[in-house]
Backbone atoms as SQL, in Angstrom:
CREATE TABLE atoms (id INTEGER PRIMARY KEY, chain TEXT, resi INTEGER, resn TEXT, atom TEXT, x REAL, y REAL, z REAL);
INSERT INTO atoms VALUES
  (1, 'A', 1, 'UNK', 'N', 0.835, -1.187, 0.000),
  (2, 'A', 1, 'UNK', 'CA', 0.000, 0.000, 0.000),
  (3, 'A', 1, 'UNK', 'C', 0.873, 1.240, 0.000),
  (4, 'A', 2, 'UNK', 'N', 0.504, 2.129, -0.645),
  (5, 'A', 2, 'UNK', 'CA', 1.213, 3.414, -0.664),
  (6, 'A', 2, 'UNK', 'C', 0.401, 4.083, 0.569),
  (7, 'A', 3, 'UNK', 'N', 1.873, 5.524, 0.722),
  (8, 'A', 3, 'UNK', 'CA', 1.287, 6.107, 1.910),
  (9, 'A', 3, 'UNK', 'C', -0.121, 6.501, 2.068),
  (10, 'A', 4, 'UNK', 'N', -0.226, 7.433, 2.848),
  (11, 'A', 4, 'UNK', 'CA', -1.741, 8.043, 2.728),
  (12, 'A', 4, 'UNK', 'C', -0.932, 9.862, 1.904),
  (13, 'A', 5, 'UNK', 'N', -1.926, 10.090, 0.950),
  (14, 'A', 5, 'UNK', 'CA', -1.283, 11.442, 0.411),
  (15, 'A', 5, 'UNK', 'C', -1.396, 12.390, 1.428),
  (16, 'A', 6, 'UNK', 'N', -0.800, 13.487, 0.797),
  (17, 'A', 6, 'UNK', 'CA', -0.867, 14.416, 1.880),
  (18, 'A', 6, 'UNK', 'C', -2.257, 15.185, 2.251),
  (19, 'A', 7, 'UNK', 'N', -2.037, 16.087, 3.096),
  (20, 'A', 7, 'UNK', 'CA', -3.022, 16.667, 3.982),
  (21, 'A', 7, 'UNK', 'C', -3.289, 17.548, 2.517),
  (22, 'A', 8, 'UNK', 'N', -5.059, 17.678, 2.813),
  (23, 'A', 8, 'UNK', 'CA', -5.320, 18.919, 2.282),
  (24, 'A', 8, 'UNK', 'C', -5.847, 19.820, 2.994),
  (25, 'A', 9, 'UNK', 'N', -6.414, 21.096, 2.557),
  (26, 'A', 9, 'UNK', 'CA', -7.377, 21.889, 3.613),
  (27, 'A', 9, 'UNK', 'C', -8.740, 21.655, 3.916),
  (28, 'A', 10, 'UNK', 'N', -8.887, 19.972, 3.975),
  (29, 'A', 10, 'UNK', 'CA', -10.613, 19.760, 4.396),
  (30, 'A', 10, 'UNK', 'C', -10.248, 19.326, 6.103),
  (31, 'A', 11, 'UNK', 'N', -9.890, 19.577, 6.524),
  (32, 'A', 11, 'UNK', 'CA', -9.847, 19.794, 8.062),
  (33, 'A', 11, 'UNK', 'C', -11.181, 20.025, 8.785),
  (34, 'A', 12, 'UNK', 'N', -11.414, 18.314, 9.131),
  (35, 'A', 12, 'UNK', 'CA', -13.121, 18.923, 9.619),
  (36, 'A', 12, 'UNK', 'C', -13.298, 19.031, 11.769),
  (37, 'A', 13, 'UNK', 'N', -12.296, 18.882, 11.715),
  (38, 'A', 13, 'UNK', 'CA', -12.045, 18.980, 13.522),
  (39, 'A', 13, 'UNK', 'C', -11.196, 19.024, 14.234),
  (40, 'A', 14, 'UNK', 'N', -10.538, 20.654, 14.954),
  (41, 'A', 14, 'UNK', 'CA', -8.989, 21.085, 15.576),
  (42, 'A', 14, 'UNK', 'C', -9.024, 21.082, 16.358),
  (43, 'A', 15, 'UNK', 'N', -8.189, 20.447, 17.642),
  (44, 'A', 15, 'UNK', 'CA', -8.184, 20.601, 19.079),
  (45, 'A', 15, 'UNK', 'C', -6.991, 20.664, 19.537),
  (46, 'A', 16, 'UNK', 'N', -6.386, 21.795, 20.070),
  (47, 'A', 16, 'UNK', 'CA', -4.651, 21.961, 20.455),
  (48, 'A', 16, 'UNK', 'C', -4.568, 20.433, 21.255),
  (49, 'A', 17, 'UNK', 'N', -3.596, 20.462, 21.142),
  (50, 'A', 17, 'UNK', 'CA', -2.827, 18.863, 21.261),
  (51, 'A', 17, 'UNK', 'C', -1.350, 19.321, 22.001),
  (52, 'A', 18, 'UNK', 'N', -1.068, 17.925, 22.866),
  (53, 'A', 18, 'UNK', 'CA', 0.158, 18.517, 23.820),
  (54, 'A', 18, 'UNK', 'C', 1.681, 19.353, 22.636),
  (55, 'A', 19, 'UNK', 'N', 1.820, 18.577, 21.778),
  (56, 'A', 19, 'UNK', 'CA', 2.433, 18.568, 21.295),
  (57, 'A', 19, 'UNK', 'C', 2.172, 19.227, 19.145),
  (58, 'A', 20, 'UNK', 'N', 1.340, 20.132, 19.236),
  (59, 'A', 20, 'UNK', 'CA', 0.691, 20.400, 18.022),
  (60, 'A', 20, 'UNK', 'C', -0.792, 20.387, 18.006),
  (61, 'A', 21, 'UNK', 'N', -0.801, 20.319, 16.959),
  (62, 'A', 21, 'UNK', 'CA', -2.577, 20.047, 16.809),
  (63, 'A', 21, 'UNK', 'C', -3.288, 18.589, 16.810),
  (64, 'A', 22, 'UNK', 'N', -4.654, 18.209, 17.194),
  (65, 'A', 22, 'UNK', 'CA', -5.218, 16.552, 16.960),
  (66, 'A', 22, 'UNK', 'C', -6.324, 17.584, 15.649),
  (67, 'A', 23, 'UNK', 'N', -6.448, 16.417, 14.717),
  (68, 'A', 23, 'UNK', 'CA', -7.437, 16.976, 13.239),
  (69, 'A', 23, 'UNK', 'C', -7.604, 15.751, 13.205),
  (70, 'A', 24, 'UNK', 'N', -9.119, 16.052, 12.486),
  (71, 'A', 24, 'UNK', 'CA', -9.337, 15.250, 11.246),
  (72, 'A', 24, 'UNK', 'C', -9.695, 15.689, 10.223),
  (73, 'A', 25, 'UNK', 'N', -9.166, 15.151, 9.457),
  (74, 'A', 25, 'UNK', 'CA', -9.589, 15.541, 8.246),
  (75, 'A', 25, 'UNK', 'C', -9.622, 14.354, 7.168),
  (76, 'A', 26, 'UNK', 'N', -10.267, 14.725, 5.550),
  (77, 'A', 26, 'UNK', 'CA', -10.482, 14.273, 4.686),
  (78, 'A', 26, 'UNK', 'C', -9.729, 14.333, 3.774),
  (79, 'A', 27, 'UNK', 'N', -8.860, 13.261, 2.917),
  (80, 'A', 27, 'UNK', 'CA', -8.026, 13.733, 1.129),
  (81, 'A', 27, 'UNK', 'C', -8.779, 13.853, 0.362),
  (82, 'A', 28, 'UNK', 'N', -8.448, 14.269, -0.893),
  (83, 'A', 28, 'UNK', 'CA', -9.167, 14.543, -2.070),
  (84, 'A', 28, 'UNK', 'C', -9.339, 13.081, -2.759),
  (85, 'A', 29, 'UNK', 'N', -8.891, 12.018, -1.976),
  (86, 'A', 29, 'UNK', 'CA', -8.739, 10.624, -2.665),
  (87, 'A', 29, 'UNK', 'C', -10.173, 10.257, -1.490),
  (88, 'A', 30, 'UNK', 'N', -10.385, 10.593, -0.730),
  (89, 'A', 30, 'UNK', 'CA', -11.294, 10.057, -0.113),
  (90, 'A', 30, 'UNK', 'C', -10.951, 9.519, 1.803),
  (91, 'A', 31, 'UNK', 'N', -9.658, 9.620, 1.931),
  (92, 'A', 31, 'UNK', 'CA', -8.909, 8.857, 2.967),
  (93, 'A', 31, 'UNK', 'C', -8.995, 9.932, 4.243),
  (94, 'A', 32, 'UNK', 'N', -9.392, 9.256, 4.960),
  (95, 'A', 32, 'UNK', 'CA', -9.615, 10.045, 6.405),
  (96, 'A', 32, 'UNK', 'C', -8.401, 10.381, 7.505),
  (97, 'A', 33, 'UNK', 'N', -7.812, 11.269, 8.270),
  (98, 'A', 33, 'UNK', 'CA', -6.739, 10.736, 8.712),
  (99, 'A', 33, 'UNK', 'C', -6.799, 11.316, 10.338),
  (100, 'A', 34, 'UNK', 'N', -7.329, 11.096, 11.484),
  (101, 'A', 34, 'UNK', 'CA', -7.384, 11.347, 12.551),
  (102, 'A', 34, 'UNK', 'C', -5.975, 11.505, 13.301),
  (103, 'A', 35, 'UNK', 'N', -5.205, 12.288, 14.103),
  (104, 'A', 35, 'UNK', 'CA', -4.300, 12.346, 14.303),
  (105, 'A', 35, 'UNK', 'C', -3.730, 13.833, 14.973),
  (106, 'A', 36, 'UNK', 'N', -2.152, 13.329, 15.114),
  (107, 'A', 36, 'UNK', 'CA', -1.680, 14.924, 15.355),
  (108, 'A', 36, 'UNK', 'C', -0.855, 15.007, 14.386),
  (109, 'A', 37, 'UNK', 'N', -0.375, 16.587, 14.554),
  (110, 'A', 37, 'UNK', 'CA', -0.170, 17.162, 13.293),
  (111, 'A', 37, 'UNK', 'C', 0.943, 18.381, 13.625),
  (112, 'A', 38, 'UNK', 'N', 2.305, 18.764, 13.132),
  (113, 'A', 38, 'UNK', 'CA', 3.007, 19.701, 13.509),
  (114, 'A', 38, 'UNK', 'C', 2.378, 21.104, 13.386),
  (115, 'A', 39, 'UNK', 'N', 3.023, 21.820, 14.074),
  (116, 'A', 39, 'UNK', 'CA', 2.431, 22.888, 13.931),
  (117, 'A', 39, 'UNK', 'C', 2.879, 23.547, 11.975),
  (118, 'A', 40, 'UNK', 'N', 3.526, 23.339, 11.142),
  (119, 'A', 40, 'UNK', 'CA', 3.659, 23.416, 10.053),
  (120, 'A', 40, 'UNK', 'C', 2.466, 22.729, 9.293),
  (121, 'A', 41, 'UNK', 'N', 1.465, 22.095, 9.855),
  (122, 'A', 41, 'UNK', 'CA', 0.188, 21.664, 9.192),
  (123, 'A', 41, 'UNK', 'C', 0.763, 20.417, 8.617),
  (124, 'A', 42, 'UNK', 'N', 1.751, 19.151, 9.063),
  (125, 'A', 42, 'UNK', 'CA', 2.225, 18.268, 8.689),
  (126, 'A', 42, 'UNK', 'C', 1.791, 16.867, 9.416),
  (127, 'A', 43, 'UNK', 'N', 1.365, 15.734, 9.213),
  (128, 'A', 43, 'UNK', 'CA', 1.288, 14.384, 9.853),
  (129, 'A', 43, 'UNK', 'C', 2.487, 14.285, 10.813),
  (130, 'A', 44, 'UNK', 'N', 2.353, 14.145, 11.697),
  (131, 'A', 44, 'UNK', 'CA', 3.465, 14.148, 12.948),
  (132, 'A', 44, 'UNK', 'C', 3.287, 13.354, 14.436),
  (133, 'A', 45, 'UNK', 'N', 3.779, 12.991, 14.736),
  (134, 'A', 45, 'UNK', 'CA', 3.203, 11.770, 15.843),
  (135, 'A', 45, 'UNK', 'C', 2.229, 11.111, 15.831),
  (136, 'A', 46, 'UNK', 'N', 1.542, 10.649, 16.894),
  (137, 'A', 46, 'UNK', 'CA', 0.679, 9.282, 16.822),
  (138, 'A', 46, 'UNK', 'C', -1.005, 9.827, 15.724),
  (139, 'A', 47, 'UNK', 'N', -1.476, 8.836, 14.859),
  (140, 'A', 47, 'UNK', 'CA', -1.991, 9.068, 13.851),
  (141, 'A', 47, 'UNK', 'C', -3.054, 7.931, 13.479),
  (142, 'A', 48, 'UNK', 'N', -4.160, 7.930, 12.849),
  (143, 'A', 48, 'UNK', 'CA', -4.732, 6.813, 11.774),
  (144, 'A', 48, 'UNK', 'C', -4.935, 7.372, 10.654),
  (145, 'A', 49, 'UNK', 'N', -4.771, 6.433, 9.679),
  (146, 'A', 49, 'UNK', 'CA', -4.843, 6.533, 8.446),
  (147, 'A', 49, 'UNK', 'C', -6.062, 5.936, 7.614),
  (148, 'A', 50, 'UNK', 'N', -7.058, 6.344, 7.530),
  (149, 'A', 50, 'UNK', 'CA', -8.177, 4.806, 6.872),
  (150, 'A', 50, 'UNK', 'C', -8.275, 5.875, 5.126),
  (151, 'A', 51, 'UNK', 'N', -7.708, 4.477, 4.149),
  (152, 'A', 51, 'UNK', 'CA', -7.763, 4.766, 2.849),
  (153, 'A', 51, 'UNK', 'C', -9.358, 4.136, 2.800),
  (154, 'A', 52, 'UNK', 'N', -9.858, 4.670, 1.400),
  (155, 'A', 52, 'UNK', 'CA', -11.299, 4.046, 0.812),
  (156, 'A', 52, 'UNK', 'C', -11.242, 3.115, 0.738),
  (157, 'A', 53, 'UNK', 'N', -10.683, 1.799, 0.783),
  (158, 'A', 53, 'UNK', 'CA', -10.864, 0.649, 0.281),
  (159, 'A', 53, 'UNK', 'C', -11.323, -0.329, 2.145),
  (160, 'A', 54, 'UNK', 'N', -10.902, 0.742, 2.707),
  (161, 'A', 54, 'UNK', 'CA', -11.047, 0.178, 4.467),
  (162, 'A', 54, 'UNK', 'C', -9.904, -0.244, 4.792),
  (163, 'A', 55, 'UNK', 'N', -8.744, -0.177, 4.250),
  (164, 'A', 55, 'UNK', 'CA', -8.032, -0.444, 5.129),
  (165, 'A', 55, 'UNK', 'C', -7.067, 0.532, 6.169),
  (166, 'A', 56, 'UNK', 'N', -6.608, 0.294, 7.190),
  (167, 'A', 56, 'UNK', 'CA', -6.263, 1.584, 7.947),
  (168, 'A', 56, 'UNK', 'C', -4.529, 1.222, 8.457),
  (169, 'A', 57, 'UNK', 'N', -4.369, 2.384, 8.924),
  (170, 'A', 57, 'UNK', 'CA', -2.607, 2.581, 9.405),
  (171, 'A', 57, 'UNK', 'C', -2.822, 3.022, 10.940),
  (172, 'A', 58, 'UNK', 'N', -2.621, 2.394, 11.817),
  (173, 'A', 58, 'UNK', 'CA', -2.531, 2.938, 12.841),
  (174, 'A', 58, 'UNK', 'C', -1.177, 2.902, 13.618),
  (175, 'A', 59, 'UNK', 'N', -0.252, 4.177, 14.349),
  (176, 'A', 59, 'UNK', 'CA', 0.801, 4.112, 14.648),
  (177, 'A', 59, 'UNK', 'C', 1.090, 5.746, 13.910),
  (178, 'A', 60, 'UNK', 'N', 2.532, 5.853, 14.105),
  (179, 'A', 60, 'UNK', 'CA', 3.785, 6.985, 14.328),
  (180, 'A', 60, 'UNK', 'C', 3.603, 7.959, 12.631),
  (181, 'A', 61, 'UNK', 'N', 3.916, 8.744, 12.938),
  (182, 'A', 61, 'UNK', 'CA', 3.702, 9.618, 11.435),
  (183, 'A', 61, 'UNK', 'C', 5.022, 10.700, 11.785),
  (184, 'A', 62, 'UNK', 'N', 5.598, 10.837, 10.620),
  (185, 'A', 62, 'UNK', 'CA', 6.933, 11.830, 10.545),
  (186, 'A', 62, 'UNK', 'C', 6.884, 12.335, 9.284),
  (187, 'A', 63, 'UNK', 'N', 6.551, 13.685, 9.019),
  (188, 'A', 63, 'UNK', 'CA', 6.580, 14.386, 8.191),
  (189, 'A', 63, 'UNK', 'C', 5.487, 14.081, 6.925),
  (190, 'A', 64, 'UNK', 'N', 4.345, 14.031, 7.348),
  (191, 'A', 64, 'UNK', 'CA', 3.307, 13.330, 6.227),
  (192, 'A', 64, 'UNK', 'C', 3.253, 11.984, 6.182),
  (193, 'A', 65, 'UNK', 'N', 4.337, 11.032, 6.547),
  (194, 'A', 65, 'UNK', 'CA', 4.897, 9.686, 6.106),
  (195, 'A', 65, 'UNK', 'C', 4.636, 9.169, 7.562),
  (196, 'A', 66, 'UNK', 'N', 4.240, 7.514, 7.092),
  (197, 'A', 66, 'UNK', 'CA', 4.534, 6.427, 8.272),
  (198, 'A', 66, 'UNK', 'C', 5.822, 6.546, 8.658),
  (199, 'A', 67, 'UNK', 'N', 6.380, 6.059, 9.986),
  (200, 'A', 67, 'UNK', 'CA', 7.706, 6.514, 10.162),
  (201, 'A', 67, 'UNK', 'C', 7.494, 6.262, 11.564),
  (202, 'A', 68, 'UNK', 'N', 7.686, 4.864, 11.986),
  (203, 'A', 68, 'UNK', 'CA', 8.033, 4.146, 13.441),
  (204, 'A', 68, 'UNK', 'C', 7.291, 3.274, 13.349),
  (205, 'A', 69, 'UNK', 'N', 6.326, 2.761, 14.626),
  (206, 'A', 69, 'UNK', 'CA', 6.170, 1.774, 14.988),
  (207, 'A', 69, 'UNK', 'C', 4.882, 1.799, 14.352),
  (208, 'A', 70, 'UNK', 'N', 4.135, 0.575, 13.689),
  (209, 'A', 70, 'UNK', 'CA', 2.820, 1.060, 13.382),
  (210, 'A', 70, 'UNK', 'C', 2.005, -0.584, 13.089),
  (211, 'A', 71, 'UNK', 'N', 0.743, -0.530, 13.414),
  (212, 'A', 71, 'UNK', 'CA', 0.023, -1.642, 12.927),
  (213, 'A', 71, 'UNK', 'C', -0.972, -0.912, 11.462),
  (214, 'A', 72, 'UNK', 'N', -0.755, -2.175, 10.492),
  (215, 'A', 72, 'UNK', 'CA', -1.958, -1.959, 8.942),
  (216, 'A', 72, 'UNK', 'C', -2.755, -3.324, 9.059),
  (217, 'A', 73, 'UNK', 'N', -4.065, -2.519, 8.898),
  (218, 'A', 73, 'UNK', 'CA', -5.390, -3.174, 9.527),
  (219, 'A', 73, 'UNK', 'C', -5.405, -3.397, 7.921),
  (220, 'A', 74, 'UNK', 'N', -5.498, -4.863, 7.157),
  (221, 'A', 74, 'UNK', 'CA', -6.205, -4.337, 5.983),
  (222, 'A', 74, 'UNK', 'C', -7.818, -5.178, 6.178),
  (223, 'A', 75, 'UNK', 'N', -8.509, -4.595, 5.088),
  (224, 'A', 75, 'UNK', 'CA', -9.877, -5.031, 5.550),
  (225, 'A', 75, 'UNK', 'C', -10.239, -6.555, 5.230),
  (226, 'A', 76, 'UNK', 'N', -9.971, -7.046, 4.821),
  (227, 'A', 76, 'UNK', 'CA', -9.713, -8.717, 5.266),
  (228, 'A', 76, 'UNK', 'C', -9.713, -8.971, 5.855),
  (229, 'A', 77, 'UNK', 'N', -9.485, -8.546, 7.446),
  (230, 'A', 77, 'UNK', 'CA', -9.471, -8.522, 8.688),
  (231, 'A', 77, 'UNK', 'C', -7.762, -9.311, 8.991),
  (232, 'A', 78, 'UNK', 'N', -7.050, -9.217, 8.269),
  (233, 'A', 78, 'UNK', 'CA', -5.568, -9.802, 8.212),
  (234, 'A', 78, 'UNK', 'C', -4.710, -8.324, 8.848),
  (235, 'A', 79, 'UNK', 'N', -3.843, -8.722, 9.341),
  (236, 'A', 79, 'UNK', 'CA', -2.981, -7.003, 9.968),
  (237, 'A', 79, 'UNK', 'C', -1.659, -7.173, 9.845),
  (238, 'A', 80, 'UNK', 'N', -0.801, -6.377, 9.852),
  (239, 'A', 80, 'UNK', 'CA', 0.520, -6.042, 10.018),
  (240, 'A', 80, 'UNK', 'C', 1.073, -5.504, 10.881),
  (241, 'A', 81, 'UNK', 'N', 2.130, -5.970, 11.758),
  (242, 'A', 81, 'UNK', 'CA', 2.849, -5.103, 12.739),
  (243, 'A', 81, 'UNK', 'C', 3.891, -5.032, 12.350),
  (244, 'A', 82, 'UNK', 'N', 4.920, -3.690, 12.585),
  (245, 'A', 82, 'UNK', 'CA', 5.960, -3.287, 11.649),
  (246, 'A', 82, 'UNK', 'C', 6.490, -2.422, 12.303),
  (247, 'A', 83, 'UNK', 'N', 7.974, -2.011, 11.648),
  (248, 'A', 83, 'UNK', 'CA', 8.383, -0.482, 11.519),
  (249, 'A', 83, 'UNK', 'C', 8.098, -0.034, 10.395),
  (250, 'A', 84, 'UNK', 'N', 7.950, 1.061, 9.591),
  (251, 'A', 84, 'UNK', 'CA', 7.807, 2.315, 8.625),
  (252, 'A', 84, 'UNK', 'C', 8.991, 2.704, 8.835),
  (253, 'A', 85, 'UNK', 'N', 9.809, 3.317, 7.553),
  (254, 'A', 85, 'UNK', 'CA', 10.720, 4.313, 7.568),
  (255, 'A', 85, 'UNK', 'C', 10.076, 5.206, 6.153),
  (256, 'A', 86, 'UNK', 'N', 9.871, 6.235, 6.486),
  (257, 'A', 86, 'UNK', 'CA', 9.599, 7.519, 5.079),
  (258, 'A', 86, 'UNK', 'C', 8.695, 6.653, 4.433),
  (259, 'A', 87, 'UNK', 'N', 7.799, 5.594, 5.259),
  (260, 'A', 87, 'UNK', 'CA', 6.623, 5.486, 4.036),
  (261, 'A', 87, 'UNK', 'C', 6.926, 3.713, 3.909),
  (262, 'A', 88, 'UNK', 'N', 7.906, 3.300, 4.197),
  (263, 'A', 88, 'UNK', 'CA', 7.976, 2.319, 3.666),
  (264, 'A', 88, 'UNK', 'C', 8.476, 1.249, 4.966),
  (265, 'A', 89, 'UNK', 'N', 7.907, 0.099, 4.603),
  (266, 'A', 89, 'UNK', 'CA', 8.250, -1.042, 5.969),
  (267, 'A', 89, 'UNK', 'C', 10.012, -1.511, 5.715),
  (268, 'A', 90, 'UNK', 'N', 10.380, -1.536, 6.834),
  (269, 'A', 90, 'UNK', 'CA', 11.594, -1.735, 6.950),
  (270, 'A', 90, 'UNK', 'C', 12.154, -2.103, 8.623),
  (271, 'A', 91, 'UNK', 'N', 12.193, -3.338, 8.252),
  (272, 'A', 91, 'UNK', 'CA', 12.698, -4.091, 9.737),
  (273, 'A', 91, 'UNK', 'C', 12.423, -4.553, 10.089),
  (274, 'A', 92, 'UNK', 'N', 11.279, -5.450, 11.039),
  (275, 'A', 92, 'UNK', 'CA', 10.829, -6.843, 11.581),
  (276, 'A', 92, 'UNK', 'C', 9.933, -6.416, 11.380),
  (277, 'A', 93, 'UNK', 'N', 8.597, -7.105, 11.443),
  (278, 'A', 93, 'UNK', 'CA', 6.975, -7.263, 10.875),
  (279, 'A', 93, 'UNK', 'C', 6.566, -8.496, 11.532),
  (280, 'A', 94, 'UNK', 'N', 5.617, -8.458, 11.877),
  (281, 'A', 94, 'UNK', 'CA', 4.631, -9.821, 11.897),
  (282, 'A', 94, 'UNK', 'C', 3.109, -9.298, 11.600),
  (283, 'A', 95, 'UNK', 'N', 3.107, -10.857, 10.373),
  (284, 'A', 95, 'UNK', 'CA', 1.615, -10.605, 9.798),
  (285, 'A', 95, 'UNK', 'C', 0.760, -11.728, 9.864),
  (286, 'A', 96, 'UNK', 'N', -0.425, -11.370, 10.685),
  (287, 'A', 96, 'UNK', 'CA', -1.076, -12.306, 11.579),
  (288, 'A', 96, 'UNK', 'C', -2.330, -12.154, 10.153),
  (289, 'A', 97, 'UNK', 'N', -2.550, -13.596, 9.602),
  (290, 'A', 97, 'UNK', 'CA', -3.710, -13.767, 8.803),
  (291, 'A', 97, 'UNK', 'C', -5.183, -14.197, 9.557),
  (292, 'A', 98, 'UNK', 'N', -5.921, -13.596, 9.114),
  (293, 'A', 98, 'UNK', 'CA', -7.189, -13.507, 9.742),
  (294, 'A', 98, 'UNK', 'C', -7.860, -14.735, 10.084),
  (295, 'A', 99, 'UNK', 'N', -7.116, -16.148, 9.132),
  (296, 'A', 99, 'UNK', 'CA', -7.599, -17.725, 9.660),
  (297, 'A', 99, 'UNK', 'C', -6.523, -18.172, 10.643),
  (298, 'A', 100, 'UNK', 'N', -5.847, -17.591, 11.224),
  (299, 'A', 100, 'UNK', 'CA', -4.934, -18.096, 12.396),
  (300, 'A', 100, 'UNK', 'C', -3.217, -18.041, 12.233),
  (301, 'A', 101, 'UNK', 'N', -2.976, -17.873, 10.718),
  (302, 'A', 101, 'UNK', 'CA', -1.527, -18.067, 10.221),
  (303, 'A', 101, 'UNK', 'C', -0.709, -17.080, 10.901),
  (304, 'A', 102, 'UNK', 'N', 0.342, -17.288, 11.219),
  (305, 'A', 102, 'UNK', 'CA', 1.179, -16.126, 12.100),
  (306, 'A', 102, 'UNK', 'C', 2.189, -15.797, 10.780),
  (307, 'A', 103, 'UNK', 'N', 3.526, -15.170, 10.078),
  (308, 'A', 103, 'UNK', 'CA', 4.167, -15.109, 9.638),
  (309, 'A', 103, 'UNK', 'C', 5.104, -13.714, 10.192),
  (310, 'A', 104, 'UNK', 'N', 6.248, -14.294, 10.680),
  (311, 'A', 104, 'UNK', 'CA', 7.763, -13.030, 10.547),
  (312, 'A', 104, 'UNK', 'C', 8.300, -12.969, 9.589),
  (313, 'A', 105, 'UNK', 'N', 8.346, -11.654, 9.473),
  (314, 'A', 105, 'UNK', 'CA', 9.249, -10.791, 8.082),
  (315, 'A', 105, 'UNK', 'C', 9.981, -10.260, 8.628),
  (316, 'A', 106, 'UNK', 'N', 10.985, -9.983, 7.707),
  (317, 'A', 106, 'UNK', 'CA', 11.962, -9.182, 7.664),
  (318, 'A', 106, 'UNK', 'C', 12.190, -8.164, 6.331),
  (319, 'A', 107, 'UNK', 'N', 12.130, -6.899, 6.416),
  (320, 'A', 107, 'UNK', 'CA', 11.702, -6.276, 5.420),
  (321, 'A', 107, 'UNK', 'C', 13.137, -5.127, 5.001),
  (322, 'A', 108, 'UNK', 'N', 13.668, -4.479, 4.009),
  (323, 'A', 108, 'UNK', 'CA', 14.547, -3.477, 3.655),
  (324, 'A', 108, 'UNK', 'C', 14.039, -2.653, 2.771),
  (325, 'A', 109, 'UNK', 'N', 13.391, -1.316, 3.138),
  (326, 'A', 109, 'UNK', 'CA', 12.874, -0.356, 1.927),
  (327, 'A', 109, 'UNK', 'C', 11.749, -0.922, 1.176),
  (328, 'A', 110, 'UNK', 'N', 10.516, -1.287, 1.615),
  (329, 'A', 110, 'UNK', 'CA', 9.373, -2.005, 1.462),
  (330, 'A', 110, 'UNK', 'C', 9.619, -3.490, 0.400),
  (331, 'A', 111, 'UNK', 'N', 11.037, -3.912, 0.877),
  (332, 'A', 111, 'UNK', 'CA', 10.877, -4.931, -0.048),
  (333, 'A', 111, 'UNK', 'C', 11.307, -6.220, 0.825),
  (334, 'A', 112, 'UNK', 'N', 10.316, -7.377, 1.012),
  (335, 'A', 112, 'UNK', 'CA', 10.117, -8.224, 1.845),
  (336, 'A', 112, 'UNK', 'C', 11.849, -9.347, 1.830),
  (337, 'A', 113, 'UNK', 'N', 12.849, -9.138, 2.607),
  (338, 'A', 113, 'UNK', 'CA', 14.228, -10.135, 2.414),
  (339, 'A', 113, 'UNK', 'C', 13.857, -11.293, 2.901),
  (340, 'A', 114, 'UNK', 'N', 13.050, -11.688, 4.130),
  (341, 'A', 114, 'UNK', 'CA', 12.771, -12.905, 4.421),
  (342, 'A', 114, 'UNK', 'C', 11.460, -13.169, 5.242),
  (343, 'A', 115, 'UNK', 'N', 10.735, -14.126, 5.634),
  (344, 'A', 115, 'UNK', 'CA', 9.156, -14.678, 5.719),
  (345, 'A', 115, 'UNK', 'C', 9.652, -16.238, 6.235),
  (346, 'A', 116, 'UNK', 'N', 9.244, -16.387, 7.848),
  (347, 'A', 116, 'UNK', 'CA', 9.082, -17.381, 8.637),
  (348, 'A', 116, 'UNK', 'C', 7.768, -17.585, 8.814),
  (349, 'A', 117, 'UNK', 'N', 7.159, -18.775, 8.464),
  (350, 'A', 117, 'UNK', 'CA', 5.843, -19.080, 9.067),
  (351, 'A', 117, 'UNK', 'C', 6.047, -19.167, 10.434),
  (352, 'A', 118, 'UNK', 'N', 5.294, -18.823, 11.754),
  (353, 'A', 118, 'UNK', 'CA', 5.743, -19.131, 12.830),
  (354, 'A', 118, 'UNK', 'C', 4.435, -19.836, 13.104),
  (355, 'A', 119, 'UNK', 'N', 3.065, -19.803, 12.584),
  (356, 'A', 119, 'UNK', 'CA', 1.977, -20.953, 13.263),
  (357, 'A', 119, 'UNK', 'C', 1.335, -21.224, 12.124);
């Protein structure tokens, strides 16, 4: 999945936040993104992401971009736990399939190096 695009100005709810602003708002693609936000009007600490198709990003945001620790809900009801770097998974993962399958990854610049079934 690609990131979530950036912010536009449909900002439908502002509440100062310890650290910036909490919004939500809407993309022009349709994608909702609840969260905080730098004071530069940027995705910035803890965040969700839900694209149109239902699936969602929940976890760390740095500069518009995924970027730390984060779980992807996709709507299959299957998920991902991960790091993000600038958007892209990179570093240990586990992806728990929605009929019971467990699998560890190991990931470099969203490109999967290795995949252990673990159940």
């Amino acid at each position: 999945l690609d990131g979530p695009p950036p912010p536009t100005n449909n900002a439908t709810k502002t509440e100062p936040g310890e650290e910036g602003q909490k919004r939500t708002i809407v993309t022009a693609e349709g994608g909702i993104y609840k969260g905080d936000f730098s004071e530069a009007g940027k995705r910035e600490g803890r965040g969700e992401y839900i694209w149109p198709n239902g699936d969602r990003y929940v976890g760390d945001f740095s500069n518009n971009t995924k970027n730390g620790n984060g779980i992807l809900y996709f709507s299959n009801g299957d998920k991902r736990v991960g790091v993000w770097k600038g958007d892209k998974l990179h570093g240990q993962a586990t992806y728990y399939y929605s009929g019971g399958r467990i699998d560890e990854e190991v990931w470099e610049e969203d490109n999967k190096t290795s995949e252990k079934r673990r159940k």
